[in-house]
N, C-alpha and C positions, 0 to 999 in steps of 0.2 A: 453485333456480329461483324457489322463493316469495319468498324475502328479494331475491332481483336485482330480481326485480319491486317489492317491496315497496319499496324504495331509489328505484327508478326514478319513481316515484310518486311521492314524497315530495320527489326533487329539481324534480320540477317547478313543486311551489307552494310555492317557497321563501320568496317572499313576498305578503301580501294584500291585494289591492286594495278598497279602500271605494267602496262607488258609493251615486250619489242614484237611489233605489227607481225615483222617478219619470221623474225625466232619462233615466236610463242610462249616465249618463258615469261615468267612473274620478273620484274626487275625493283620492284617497291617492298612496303608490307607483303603477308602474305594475308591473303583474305583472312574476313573475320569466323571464328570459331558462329556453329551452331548456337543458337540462343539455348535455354537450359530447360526453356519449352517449348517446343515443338508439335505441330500438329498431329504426327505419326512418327514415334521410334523407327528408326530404323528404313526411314525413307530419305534416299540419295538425295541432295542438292541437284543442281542440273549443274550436268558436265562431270558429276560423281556415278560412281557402281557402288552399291555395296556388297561389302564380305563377308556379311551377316546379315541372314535375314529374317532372322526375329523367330524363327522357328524351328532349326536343326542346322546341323554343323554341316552343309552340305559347303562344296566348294573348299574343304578344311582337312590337316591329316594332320601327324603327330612327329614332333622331333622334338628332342631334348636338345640338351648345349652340347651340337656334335658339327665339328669341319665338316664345310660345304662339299668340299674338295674330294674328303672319303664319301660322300653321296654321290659326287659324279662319278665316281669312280668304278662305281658298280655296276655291275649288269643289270639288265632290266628285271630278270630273274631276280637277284638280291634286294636290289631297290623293291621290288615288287613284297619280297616277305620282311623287310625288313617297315614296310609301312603298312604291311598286317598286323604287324606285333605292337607296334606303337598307337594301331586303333583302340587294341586292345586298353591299352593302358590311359586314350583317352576314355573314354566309355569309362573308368574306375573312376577319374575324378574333375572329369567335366562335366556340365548339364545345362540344357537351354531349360529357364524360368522365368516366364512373364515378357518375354522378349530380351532375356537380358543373357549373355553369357555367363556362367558361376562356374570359378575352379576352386579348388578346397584348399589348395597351397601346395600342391604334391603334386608328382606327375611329371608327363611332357610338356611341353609347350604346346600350344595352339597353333599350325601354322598354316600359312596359306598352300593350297598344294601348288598354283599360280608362282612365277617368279616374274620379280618386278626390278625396274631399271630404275629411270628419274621418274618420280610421283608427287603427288601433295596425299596426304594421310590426315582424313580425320577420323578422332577417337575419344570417344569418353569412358572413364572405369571410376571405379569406386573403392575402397578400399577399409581396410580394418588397423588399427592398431597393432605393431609390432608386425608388419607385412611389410616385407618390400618386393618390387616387382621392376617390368619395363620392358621396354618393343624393342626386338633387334630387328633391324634393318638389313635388308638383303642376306640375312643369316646373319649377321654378327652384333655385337652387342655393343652398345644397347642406349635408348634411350631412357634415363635412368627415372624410377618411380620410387618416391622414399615414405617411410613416419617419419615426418621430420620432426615430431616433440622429442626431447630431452628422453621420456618415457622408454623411448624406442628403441634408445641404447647405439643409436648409428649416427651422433653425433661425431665421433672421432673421424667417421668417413666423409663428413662433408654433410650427413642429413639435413642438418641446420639451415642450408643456404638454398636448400626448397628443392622438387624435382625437374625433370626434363632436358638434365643436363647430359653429353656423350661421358660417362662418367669412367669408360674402360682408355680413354683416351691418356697418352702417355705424353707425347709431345706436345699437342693442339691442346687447346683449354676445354677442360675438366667439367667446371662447373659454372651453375647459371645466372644469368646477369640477376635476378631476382628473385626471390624467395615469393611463387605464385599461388601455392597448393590452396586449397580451401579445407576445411575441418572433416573430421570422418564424418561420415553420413552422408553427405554432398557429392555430387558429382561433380569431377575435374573433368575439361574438355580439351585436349592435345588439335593442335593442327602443326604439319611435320609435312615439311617440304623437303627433299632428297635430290640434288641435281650435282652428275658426275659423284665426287667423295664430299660435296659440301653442306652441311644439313643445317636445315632453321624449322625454329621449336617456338611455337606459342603457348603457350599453358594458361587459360582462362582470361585469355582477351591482354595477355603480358608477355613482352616479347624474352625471350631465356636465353636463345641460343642463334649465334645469327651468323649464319653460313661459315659454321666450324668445321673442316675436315673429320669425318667419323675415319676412325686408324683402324688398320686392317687388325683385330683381337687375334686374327687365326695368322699371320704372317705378318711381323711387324716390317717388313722390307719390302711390301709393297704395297700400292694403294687398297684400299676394301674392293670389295671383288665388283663388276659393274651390275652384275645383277645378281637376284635369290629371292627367299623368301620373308616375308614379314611371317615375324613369329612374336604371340603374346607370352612373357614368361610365367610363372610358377615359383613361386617363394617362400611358404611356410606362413600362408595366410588367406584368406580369403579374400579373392579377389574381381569383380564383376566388370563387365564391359557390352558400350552398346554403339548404337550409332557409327557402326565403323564401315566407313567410306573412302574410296580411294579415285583418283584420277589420274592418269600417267601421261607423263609428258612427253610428246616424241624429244628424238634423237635426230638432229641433223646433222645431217654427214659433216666433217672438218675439212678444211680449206682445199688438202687435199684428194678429196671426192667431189668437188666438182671440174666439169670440164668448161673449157674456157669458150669464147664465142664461134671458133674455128674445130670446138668439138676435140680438142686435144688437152689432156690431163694438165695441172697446174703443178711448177715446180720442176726440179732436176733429177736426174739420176731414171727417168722413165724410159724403159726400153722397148720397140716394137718384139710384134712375135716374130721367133725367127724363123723367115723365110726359107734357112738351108735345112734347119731340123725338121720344117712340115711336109719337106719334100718327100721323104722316109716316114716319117710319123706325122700324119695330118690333126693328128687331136694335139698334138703337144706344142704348148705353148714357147717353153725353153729344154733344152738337153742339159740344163742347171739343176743339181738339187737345191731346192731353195728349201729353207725355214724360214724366216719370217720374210713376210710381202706384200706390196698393196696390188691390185687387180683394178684395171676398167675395161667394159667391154660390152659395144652392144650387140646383141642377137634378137631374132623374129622369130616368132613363135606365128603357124598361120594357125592350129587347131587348137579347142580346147585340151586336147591329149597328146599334146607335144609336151616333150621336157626337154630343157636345156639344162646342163649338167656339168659342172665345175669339180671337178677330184683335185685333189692339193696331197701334199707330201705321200706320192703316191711310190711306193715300194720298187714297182714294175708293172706289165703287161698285165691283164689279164685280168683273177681277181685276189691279186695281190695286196694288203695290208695299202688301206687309202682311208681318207673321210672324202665325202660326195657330198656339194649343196646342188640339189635337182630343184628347179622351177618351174612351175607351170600353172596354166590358170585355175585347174582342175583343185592343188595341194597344196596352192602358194611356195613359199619354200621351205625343203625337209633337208637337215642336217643330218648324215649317217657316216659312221666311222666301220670299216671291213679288215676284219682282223684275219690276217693271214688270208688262206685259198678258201675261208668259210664263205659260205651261202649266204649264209644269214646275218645281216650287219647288223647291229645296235643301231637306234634310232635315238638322237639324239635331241633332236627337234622335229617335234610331230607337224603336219600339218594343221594352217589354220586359215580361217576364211579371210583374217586381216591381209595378209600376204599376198591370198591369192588375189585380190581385189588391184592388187598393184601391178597386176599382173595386163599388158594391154597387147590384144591379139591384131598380128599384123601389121604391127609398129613395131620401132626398133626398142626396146627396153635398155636400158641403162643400165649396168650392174658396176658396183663399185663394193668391193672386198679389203678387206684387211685383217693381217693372221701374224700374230704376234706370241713368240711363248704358248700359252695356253689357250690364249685369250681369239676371238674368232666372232668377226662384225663382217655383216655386209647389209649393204642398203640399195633398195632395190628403188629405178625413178625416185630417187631420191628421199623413200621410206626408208627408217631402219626395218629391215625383217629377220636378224641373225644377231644375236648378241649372246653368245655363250662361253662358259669356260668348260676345257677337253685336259682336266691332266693327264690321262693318258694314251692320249692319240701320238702318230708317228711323230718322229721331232724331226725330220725334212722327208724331203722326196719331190718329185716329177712335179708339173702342172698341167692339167690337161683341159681339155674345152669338148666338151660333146654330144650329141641331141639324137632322142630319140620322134619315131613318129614320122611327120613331114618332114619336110628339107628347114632343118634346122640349121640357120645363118648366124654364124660369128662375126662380127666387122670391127676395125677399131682398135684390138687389143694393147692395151701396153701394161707393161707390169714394172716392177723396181722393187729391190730388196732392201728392207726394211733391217739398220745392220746403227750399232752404236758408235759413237762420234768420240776420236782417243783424246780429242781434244777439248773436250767437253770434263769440266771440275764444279758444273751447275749443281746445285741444291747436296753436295756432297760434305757439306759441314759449315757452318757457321761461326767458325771461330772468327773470332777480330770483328765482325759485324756490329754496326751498331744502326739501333732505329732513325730516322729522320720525319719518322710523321710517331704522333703518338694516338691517335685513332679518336682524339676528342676534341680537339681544334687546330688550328692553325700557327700555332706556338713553334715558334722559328723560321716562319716562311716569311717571303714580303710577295708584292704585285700586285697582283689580281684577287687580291684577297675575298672581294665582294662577287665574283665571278667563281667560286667553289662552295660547294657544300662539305661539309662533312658529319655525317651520320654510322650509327655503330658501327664505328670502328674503319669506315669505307671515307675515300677523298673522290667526293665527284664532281668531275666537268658536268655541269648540265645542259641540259638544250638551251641555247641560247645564252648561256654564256661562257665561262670559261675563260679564255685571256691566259696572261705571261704570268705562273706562277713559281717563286724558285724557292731555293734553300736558300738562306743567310749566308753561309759557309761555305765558300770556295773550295774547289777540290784539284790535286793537281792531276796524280795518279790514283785509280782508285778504281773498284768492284761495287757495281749499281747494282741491286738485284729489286724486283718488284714484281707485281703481279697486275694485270688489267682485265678489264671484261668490255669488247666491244657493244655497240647495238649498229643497225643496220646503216650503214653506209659512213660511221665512224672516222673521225676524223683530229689528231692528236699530233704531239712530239714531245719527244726528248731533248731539251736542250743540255748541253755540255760543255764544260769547260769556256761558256759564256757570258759577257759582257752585261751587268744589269741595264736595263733600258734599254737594250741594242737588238735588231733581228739575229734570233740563234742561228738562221741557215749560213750566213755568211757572216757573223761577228763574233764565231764561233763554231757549235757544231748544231744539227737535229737530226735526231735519230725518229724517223716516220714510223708514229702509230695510226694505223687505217686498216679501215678492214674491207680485205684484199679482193673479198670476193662482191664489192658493193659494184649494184650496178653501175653506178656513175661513172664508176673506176674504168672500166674497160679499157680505155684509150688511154693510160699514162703512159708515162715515159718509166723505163726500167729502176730510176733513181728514186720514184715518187713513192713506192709500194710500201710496207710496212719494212721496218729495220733499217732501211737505206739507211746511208749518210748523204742526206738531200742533195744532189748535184752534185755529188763528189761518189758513191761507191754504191751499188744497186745491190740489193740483199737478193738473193736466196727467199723461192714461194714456194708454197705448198704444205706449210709448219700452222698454222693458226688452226684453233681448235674451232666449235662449232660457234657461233654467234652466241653471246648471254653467258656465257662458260670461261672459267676463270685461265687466260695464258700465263705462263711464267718466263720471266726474259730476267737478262744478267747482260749487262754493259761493262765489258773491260777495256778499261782503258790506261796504257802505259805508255809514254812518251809518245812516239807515232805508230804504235800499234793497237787497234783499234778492234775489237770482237764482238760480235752481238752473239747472244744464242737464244733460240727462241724453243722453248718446249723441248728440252736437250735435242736441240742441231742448232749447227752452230751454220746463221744465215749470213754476216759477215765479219770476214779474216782479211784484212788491210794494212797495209801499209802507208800512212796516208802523206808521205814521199813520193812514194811511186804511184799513189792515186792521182795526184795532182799534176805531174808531168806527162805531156808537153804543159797541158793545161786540165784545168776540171771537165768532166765529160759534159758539163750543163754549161760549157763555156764562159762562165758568169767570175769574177772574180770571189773569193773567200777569204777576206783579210783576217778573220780569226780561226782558220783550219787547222794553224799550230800553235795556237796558245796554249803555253804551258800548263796554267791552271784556270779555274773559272768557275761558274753557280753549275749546281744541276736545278734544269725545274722543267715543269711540264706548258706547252704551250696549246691551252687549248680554241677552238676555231666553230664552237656553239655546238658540238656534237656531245650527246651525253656517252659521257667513259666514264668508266670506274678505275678506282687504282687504291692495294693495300699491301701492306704486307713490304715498306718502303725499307732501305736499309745499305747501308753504306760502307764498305772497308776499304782503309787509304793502304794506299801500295807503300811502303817506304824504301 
């Protein structure tokens, strides 16, 4: 009995996941799947829940293949009979047997009534011949489940080359690094990590899918939506599932939600509240209609039954056509949108204990907002608590601030409109592009060769080392585009149009990759931050996504005009003529500032970075 156990244990962490301390994201493998025996179906891992608990569909409702979008869209009324009707039609052809989920091939889908953001998923199901199946992810489809024999007649779609693949994918890749499935009769065990739009797929201990973009099926123009439901499909076959476990991974706020050591928001364009408009209206933040906008702002709460209360694109006075985020310790935070002079608003986000918890009485709370389009995030001391989509809430109006209860205190506000950049042609077409890394070795680089890794598909600096890595090929004019993913306290560069063997900051160019929000950092000088052009032009903060999460940046560069754009905003627009007169602001000489042409490469300084997705178009 010692040694079963002792086995049992050991098959479970068959393999080990690297994570950044700070983030908390997986930055390696993703853990290893469940072993195939287990001491009790349908019992969590630790740091898992399950969604299945081996005994009735509790925690579970019905939706077939229907836009997210028409479900938020409804009343709570409609949502409410519309997931009556879809009980119904579970109950025809779902049923819990022996702990196991059974659907007959027909029907809704199985879905979580729960909506989930970044997660890892684990799942095992079983299958029949001539069935195909698979998990959509935040509502949309799908991680794909095939018969991959001949037999099965879906050879022409790709069956052949095994499941797990995002198979509805049109631009991003399709299908999976290997063919993992096991035989009918067997169970296959999925672990399915989800962070922002980028997914990775183990399928029985074989890695398949390794942080591919899932494309939005329901709106090809913009990313998949940031949260919904996991839903098991239905396909003309019988199809079982167990052990399904999930863990979600918080959301930390992006560069721009935190506030700097002096308590003031990071980045430009942030406006206090105005002083002239609160003289006349004490709640209102601006006399601006604003649509899209980020928010910081802290207030004190002394009682449990105080609310502090945030209205956005609000109509007018009164109970004017608003959505309301109310906070408090009692409800955590409730999202509700008031249509027209009605009473009675929609609730859009229930109260829940996670939220209120975040909630600290008597102390100043931190709230950081952001409201985009539809889309509508706020994180409260630094938790996400708000992450939803509103298609049809107001599209601008007022911003107010206001507390019920005790003397509810605001301090601090600033807010900025969140507005697109004309000069921004980032990720708008890839003509003339061509790759410079090919995701499998180092074929055409020189330097630091021994100081890089590269794995599926990913070039990494790692800890400890890293060094001067470039292109072969000289570039004179030309459009850099790439993608990176810091860890904490991150430390990089861009070289350009530079000298091999020579320091890029002055025998040529470096374009500062660091992550902005590292402790270390506090005390730089304005040229040091991420995008600069080191001692020569201080970029624009406040643009870097969360830690562990993939940035996208585009380097142009044409004679002495010089552009970074980081996460479309464009953080530096240069002259690098007029940058350098009288002299450089780092005072230091830069004998290669205007060289013509030169390597691009990355210079790294022991800090583990990732970098994919390399690619290059010459200006002619």
């Amino acid at each position: 009995m010692i040694l079963l156990r002792c086995m049992m244990i050991a098959s479970i962490t068959l393999l080990l996941t690297v994570h950044c301390d700070r983030c908390g994201l997986a930055q390696g493998p993703i853990a290893a799947p469940l072993p195939s025996v287990v001491a009790e179906h349908n019992a969590p891992p630790q740091g898992f829940k399950a969604l299945f608990n081996g005994k009735d569909l509790s925690g579970w409702i019905g939706l077939s293949h229907f836009d997210p979008r028409k479900l938020w869209s409804m009343s709570p009324d409609q949502r409410t009979g519309k997931q009556a009707q879809d009980l119904q039609d579970v109950r025809k052809h779902w049923r819990v047997e022996k702990g196991e989920l059974v659907n007959d091939g027909h029907g809704v889908y199985l879905t979580t009534a729960q909506e989930y953001g970044d997660f890892e998923l684990m799942i095992d199901y079983k299958t029949v011949p001539k069935a195909d199946s698979g998990i959509y992810l935040r509502a949309t489809p799908q991680v794909q489940i095939w018969d991959t024999t001949k037999a099965g007649g879906m050879w022409k779609h790709g069956a052949d080359q095994g499941s797990g693949s995002l198979w509805n994918n049109q631009q991003h890749e399709r299908f999976p690094l290997v063919l993992a499935d096991k035989p009918f009769g067997e169970w296959n065990h999925f672990h399915i990590r989800m962070i922002d739009e980028n997914v990775t797929v183990s399928l029985n201990n074989q890695l398949v899918v390794n942080e591919v973009p899932l494309e939005n099926y329901w709106d090809r123009g913009r990313p998949v939506f940031p949260v919904g439901p996991i839903q098991l499909q239905t396909h003309g076959g019988e199809i079982r599932w167990r052990n399904i476990f999930i863990k979600q991974i918080p959301r930390r706020p992006p560069e721009a939600g935190v506030l700097d050591a002096g308590g003031q928001p990071v980045g430009d364009g942030w406006r206090p509240r105005d002083k002239a408009i609160a003289q006349n209206h004490p709640d209102l933040v601006s006399g601006e209609r604003l649509r899209d906008f980020e928010l910081h702002t802290l207030f004190r709460l002394t009682h449990a039954s105080d609310t502090a209360t945030v209205a956005f694109r609000r109509q007018g006075g009164g109970t004017a056509a608003r959505c309301t985020l109310q906070i408090g310790a009692q409800h955590g935070a409730v999202l509700k949108r008031w249509h027209g002079n009605s009473q009675q608003p929609w609730t859009l986000s229930a109260a829940n204990r996670s939220s209120a918890q975040t909630v600290r009485l008597g102390e100043p709370n931190h709230l950081y907002m952001r409201v985009r389009g539809d889309g509508l995030e706020a994180w409260l001391n630094g938790v996400k608590v708000l992450d939803r989509i509103d298609p049809n809430g107001p599209a601008e109006g007022l911003l107010a601030l206001s507390g019920s209860g005790s003397d509810v205190q605001f301090e601090n506000v600033f807010f900025r409109k969140l507005q697109d950049d004309p000069r921004v042609a980032m990720f708008t077409g890839e003509q003339g592009f061509v790759s410079i890394f090919n995701g499998k070795d180092l074929s055409g680089w020189t330097g630091a060769m021994e100081g890089h890794i590269v794995k599926n598909g990913v070039l990494i600096s790692p800890k400890g080392g890293g060094g001067n890595l470039f292109y072969n090929k000289p570039f004179s004019d030309f459009i850099f585009r790439f993608e990176f993913a810091l860890e904490s306290n991150g430390n990089n560069g861009v070289g350009i149009r530079t000298a091999l063997g020579k320091n890029a900051a002055y025998n040529g160019m470096e374009l500062q990759i660091l992550d902005n929000t590292g402790l270390q950092y506090t005390r730089l000088k304005k040229y040091q931050y991420h995008g600069s052009i080191y001692g020569v032009v201080p970029a624009k903060r406040g643009y870097q996504v969360p830690l562990g999460r993939w940035n996208r940046e585009e380097i142009y560069a044409q004679g002495n005009h010089i552009r970074v754009t980081l996460n479309g905003k464009v953080i530096v627009d240069a002259d690098l003529e007029q940058a350098g007169k009288p002299k450089t602001i780092d005072g230091r000489a830069h004998p290669g500032l205007f060289n013509k042409s030169g390597h691009i490469g990355f210079l790294g300084h022991g800090h583990r970075i990732r970098f994919r997705n390399l690619r290059v178009k010459e200006l002619k």
